[in-house]
N, C-alpha and C positions, 0 to 999 in steps of 0.2 A: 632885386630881391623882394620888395616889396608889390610890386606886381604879381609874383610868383605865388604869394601868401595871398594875395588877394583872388589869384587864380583857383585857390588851390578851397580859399574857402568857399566862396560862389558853388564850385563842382560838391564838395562836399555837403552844403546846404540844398542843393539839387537835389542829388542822393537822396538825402534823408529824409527830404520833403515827400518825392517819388516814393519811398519806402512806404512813410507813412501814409499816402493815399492807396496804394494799391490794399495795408493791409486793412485799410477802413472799408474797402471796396468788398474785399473777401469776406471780412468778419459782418457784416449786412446780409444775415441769411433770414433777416424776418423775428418776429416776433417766438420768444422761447415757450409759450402754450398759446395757444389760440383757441377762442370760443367761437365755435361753428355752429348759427342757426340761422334757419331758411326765411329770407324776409320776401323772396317772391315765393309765387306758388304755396306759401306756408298752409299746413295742416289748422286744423283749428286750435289746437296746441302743440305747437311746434317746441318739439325738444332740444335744446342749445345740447350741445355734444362741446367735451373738453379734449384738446388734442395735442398731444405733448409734440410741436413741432421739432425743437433739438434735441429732443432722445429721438426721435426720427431720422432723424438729420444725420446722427452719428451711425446708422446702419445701414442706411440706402443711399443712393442717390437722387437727385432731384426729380430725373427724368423717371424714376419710377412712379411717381405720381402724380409731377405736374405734365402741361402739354396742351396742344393749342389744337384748334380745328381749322381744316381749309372753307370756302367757299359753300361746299356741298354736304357742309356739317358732319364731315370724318374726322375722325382723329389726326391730329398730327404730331408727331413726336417731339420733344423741349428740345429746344436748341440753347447751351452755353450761352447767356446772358442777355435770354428773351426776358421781354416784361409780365412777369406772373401776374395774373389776374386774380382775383375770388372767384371761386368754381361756378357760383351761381351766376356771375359775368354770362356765361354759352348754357350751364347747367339750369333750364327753364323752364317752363313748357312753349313760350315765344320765340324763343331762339331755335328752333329746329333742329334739334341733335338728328341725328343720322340714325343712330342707337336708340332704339325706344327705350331700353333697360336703364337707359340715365338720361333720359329729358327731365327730372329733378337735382336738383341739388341733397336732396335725401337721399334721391335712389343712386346718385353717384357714388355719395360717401359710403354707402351701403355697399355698392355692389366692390369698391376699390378697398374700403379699410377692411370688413367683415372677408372680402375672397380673400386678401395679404396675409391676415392674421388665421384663415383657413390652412389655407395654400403653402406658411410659415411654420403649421403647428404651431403656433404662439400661445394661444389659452381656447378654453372647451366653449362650447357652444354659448351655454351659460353663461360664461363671465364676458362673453362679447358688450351686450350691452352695455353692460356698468361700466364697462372700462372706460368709455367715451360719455355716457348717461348718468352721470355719477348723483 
């Protein structure tokens, strides 16, 4: 009998242990707004852009904006629980993007948030900037 109970809370202690790592694992999507501004390549005043990661996070999936490059500086699509980098990481001008339209980490964020929130009808031309420029 007392084995049983000893069996019984081990397995249960397991469980819950396991539980609670998985749901720390899941709930680790990063920081809830992020300040994005270019410290390579920067302008001569570079604009910090404010970027509400979890209201993001609750519309899209990951792989819609994050993703990695092969060899020959193409795009490669995110794979389920690659290590995300900061965009400036490949986004350069010494890292050799493939893409001329995003060899910055400006012209990335430009070309990715500005086409989404296009592409989304989200808000007019105008209110683009501020959103992120506040």
């Amino acid at each position: 009998m007392m084995k049983k109970t000893v069996v019984y809370s081990v397995a249960f202690a397991l469980a819950l242990g396991l539980g609670f790592s998985a749901n720390a694992m899941a709930a680790d999507k990063g920081p809830a707004d992020i300040t994005l501004q270019a410290t390579k390549d920067a302008d001569a005043k570079p604009k910090p852009a404010t970027f509400p990661h979890a209201k993001h996070q609750e519309k899209l999936a990951c792989g819609e904006c994050h993703h990695s490059k092969d060899a020959a500086g193409k795009q490669v699509a995110f794979v389920e629980g690659q290590k995300i980098e900061k965009c400036e990481t490949c986004h350069n001008k010494a890292a050799g993007m493939a893409n001329a339209k995003v060899t910055t980490f400006k012209d990335a964020a430009h070309v990715n948030c500005k086409g989404c929130h296009t592409e989304k009808n989200v808000d007019t031309k105008k209110q683009l900037c501020k959103l992120c420029h506040k």
